[in-house]
N, C-alpha and C positions, 0 to 999 in steps of 0.2 A: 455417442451416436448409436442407432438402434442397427443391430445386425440383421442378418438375413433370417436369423430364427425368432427377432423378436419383431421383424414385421409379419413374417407368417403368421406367427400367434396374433396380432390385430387385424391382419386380414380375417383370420378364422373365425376372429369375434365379433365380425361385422355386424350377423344377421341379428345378434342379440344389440347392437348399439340403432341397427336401425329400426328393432320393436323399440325401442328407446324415444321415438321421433329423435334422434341426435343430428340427423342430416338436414332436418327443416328448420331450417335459422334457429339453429341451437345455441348462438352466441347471443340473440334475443331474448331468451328466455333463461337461460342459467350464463351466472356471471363466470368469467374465467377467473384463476386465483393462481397468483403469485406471490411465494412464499422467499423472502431473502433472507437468509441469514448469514453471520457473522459468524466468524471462529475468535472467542475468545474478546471479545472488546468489549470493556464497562461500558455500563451507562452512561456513567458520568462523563463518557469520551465527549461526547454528542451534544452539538450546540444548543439544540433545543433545548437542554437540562442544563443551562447553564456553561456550558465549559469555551469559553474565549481563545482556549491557544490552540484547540485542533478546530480545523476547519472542514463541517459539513454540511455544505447546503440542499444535499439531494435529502438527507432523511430529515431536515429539518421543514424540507419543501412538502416531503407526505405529512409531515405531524403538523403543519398549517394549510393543509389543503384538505388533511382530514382529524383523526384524532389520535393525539398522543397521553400514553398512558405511567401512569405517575409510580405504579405498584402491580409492577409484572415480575413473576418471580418464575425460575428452575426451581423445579424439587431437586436436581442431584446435580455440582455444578461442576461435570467435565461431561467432555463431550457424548461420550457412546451412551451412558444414560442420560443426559439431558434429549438428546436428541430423539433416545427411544418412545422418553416419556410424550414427544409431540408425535408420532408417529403412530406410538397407539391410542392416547389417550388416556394412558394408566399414569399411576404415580410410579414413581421407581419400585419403592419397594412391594408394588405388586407386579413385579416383572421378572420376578424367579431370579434367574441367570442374566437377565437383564437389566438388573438394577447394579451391576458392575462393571468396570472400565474394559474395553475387551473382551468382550463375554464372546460365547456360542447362542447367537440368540435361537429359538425354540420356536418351533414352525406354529406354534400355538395359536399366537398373537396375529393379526391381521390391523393392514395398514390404511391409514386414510386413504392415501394416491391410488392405492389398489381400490379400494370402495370406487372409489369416485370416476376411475377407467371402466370398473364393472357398468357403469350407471352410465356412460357415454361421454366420460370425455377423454382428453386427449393429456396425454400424461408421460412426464420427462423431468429430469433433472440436471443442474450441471456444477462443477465442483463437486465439495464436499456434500456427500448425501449424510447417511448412518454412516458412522463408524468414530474409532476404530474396531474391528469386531469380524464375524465370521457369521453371514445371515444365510436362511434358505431362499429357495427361490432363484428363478430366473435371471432376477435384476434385483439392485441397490430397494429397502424398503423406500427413499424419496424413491423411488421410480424407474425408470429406462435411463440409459447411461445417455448423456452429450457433452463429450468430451476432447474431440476429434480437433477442434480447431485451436492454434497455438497461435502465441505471438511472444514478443520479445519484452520477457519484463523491465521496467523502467530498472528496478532498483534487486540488489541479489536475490533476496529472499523472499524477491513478490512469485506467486506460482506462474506458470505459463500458460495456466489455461486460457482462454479468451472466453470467460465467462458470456458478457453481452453477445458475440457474434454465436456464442454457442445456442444464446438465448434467440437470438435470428432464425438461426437453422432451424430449430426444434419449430417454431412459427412457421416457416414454410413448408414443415414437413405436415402441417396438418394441414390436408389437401382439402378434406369437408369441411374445416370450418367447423368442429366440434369445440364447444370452450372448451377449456383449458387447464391444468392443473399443473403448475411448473415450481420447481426447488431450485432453486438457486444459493449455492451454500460455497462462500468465498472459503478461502484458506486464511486469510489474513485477520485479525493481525495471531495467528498463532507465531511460537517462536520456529526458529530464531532469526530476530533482526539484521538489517548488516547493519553494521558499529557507524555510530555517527553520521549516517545516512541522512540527519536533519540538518545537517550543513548543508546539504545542496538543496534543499531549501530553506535557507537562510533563516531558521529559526532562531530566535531567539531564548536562550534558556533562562532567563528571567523570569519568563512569562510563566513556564514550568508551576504548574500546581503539584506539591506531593502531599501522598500522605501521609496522616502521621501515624502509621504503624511502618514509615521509613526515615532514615537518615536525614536530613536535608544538605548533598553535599553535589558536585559536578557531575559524578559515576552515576548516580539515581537522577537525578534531572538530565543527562545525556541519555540514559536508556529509557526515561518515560517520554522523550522528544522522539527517539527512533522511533518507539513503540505507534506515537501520533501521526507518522509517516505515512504507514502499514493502515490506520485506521482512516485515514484521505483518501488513501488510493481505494478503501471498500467503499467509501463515500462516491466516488467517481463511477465504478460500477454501478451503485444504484441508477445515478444519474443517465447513463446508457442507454439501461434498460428504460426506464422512464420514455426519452426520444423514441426508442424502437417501436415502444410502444404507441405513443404518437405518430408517428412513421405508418404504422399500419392501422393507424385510426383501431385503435383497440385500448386504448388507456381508460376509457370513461368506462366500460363495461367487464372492468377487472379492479375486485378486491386487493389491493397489494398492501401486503405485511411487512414490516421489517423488524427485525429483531437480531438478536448474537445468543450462542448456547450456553454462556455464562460470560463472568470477568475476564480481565487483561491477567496473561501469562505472568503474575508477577509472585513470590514471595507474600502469602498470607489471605491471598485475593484467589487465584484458581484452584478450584478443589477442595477450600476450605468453607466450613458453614460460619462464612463471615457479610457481613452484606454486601461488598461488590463483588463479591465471589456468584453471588446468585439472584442480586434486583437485579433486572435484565431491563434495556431500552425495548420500545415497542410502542410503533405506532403505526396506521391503518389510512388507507385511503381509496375509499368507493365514491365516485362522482354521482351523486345525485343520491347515493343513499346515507352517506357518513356525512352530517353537517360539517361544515369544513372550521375549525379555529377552536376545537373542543377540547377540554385537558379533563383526563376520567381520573377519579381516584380508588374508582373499585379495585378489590386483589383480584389480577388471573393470573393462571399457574399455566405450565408447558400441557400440563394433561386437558387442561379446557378449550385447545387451539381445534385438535381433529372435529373433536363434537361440532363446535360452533362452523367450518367450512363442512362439513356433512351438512347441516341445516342451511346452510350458503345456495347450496349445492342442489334445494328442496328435497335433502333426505333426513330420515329418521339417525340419530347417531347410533353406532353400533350397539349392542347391546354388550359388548368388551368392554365398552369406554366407561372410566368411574369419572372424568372431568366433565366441569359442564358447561355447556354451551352459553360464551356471552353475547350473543349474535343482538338479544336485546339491549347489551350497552352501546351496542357498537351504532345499532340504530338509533339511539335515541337523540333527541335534541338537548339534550343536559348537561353539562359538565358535573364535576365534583362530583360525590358521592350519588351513586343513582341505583345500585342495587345493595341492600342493608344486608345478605348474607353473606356478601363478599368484602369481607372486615378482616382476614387474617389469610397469611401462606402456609403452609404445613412443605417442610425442606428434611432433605435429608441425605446421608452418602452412607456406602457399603465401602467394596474393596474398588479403588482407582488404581492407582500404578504399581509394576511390581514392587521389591524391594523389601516387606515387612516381614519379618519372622517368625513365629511364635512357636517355642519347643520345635516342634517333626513339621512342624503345620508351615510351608511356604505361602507367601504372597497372600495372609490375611491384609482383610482391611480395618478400618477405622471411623468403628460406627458410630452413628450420629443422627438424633432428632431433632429437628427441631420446628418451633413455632415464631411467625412472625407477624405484628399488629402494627398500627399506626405509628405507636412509639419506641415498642420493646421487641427485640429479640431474645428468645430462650431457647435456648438449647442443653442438650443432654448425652452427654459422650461416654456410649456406654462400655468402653475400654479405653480409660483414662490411662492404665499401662504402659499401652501402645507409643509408638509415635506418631505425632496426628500427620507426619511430611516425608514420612519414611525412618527408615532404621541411618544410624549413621554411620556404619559400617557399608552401605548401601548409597553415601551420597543423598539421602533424603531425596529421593524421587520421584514423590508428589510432588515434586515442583521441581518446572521448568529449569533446565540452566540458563543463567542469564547474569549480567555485568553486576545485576542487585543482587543475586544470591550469593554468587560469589562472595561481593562486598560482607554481605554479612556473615555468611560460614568464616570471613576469616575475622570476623572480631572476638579478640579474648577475650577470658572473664573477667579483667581487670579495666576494659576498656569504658568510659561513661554512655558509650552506646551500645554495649552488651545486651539490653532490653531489649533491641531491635531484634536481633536474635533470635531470644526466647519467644519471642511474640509469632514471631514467622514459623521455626522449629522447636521448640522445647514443648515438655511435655506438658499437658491442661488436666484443670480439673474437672469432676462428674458432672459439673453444672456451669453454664456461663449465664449471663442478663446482662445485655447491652440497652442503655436508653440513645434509640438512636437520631433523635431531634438533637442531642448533645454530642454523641459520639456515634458519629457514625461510620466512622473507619474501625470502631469494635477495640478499643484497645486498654479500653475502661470497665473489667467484667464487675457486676456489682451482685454477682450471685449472692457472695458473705454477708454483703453490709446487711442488719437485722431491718435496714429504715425499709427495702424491697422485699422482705419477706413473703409478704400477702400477695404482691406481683407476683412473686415469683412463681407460688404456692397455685393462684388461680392459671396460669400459663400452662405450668406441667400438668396438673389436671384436664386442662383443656386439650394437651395437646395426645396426652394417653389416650382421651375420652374416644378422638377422630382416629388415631391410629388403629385401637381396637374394634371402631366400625369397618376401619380396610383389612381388617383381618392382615397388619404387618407381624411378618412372622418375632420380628427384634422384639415388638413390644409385648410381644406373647410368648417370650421366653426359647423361641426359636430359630433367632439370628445368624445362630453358629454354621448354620446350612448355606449362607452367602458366602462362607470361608471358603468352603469346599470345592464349588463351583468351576467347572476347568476355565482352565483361560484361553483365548485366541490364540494366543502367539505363543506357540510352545520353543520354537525356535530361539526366540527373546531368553524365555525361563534357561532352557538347557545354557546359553551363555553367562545369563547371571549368578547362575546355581551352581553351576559344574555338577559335583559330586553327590549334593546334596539333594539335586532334581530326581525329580518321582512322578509317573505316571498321574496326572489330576481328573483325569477320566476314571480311570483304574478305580483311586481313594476315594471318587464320589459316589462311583456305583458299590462299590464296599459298604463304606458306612451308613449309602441311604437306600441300596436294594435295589438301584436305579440307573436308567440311561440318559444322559444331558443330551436330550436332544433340540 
């Protein structure tokens, strides 16, 4: 909810919204925009894409009332950078400090929600915004904080916020009538689940699809059914909102989005450059401008979201933003392939969680490019060293705890499921290539075979070609400067580290002459 200093600040900014005309049926003229997202749920959760055992009718209701999109992809797939990357526009790794898990983001950058309050609308968020992280500013980059109202979660480990009634409030608090620009960002299904929680809704674990970079045994089919608990109840929220929205006769002149900031918290899937770690669900519903029953197969990225709601919005997109505006797929009448430059994803990660080590050097990360097309994944891990899930001295802390990790940290090497493993935590080679029409849970890398050579060969050149147009520092010999970077949660470090912790502010302005701001 907005305090007393952050209604003053909208008061003050009146006289600039109403040179705006924003008070004369400004919901006639600019659409309002509702943005949901998820914490952490595949694609593949989501009925619309096929999946029979979790049940959601509310995003399958936007993706046939308007259009769902086949090849939506995160550049960096945990949260503080995926999220950043929609926020400003950039790719990860043109976000400095930003393009890490936890960062101090850097008053540099400038956010869609902020544009678009500048321009006269009426701007809030509730849940999960940015984070986790440490930003400038007044309020959360999604926006003004609505947070204030609770209710009794059904099940342990659902949050308490009351998202939709939050989403109420924020609605009657815009007295003019100014559209709209609202975040909505569930916690769910982040971990951790409560255990077995699909018995009381009487799931059946047969039904259980897994994947196979997992086991197929009770413990992994019981925690991917928890998991689809958490991913209903985000379902239900959509749905809420949807009513409220009809409630206030305001549904047909609001763009609404939905999407999650990458994969399900699972072993192999969150935080790795694997494909349900970063195809992301996503699909769109404007009444009367989005043909309704459309499946797009163009690529968009998280950097192309701000652009395209800037031109939504009738503005120019920032001139920060390097993603680009698909505002003409979204209009058009076409399914399938309709814009020919958007044929491929460019993905990628720095440092995520703490735990990795190198020599003096705490909490490096575990770099990573890569390039994604119709059929192939490539990628390029440019410290194969490392461990891609954390040190294991450290618990591997790129990934979630959970009943599946467990499971598998405790298989020996003598075990015939030991592979599961290595697939989730062991260490990888310089180069991977996934054909993902055949495997698309990633667990068949065919970088070696000589038969993919030329794939391979044309990928990595392509994906150099674009990185050295973003001026990414990794691919210019750079990278080492994301190592450095301080982190948010110093408190965290000092527990993990003990003795070993050191100033990360200090060591960055040391070695680069510089203040992280």
């Amino acid at each position: 909810m907005q305090n007393k200093k952050s209604i003053f600040l909208g008061l003050a900014s009146l006289p600039v919204l109403i040179s705006c005309n924003s008070l004369q049926s400004a919901e006639n003229e600019h659409p309002n925009i509702l943005f949901i997202i998820a914490d952490d749920i595949s694609r593949n959760s989501m009925g619309a894409y096929g999946n029979d055992f979790i049940e959601t009718p509310n995003f399958d209701r936007i993706a046939n009332e308007g259009v769902l999109f086949t090849n939506a992809y995160v550049t960096n797939p945990k949260c503080a950078p995926a999220r950043a990357g929609i926020l400003t526009g950039r790719y990860s790794w043109q976000l400095e400090e930003a393009a890490n898990h936890w960062a101090i983001m850097s008053e540099k950058w400038v956010f869609y929600p902020d544009l678009l309050e500048e321009s006269g609308y009426f701007m809030g968020f509730t849940g999960k915004g940015w984070s986790p992280g440490i930003f400038p500013g007044e309020h959360n980059p999604a926006g003004w904080e609505y947070n204030d109202i609770k209710l009794e979660p059904p099940y342990k480990s659902i949050s308490n916020k009351d998202y939709a009634e939050n989403f109420r409030f924020f609605l009657e608090q815009n007295k003019e009538k100014k559209p709209f620009v609202f975040w909505l960002g569930t916690h769910e299904a982040h971990r951790g689940f409560e255990k077995d929680v699909y018995k009381k809704k009487n799931k059946n674990l047969d039904d259980v699809l897994v994947q196979e970079a997992f086991p197929d045994n009770e413990i992994i089919r019981g925690d991917l059914a928890d998991y689809g608990v958490e991913v209903e109840y985000h379902d239900e929220v959509i749905g809420k909102c949807l009513k409220i929205l009809e409630e206030k006769g305001q549904l047909d002149n609001t763009l609404i989005v939905v999407t999650s900031d990458h994969g399900m918290a699972f072993p192999h899937i969150k935080g790795q450059i694997y494909d349900e770690g970063f195809h992301v669900a996503f699909a769109a519903r404007w009444e009367g401008k989005i043909k309704p029953g459309r499946v797009v197969d163009d690529f968009i990225s998280f950097p192309d979201i701000a652009p395209t709601f800037m031109q939504v919005a009738g503005l120019e997109p920032h001139e920060q933003m390097t993603g680009k505006s698909f505002l003409n797929v979204l209009l058009s009448d076409k399914s399938g392939k309709i814009d020919k430059s958007r044929s491929y994803a460019l993905l990628g990660k720095e440092r995520h969680d703490v735990g990795r080590v190198e020599g003096e050097i705490l909490s490096v990360g575990y770099p990573v490019r890569a390039i994604r097309n119709d059929q192939y994944l490539y990628s390029r891990n440019f410290k194969p060293e490392r461990w891609p899930a954390g040190d294991p001295e450290y618990n591997y802390l790129n990934c979630d705890d959970s009943p599946t990790k467990s499971y598998l940290l405790g298989l020996s090497e003598n075990s015939p499921e030991y592979h599961f493993f290595e697939l989730s935590f062991g260490k990888r080679v310089e180069e991977e290539l996934f054909d993902i029409t055949k495997d698309p849970d990633c667990v068949n890398n065919l970088a070696g075979n000589p038969k993919f050579l030329e794939i391979k060969t044309k990928l990595r050149s392509k994906l150099e070609e674009e990185l050295i147009k973003q001026n990414d520092p990794r691919i210019l010999g750079l990278g080492d400067i994301f190592d450095y970077y301080p982190h948010g949660n110093v408190p965290k470090l000092k527990e993990l580290y003990g003795d070993k912790y050191y100033d990360m502010e200090e060591a960055f302005e040391e070695k680069y002459n510089k203040l992280s701001k």
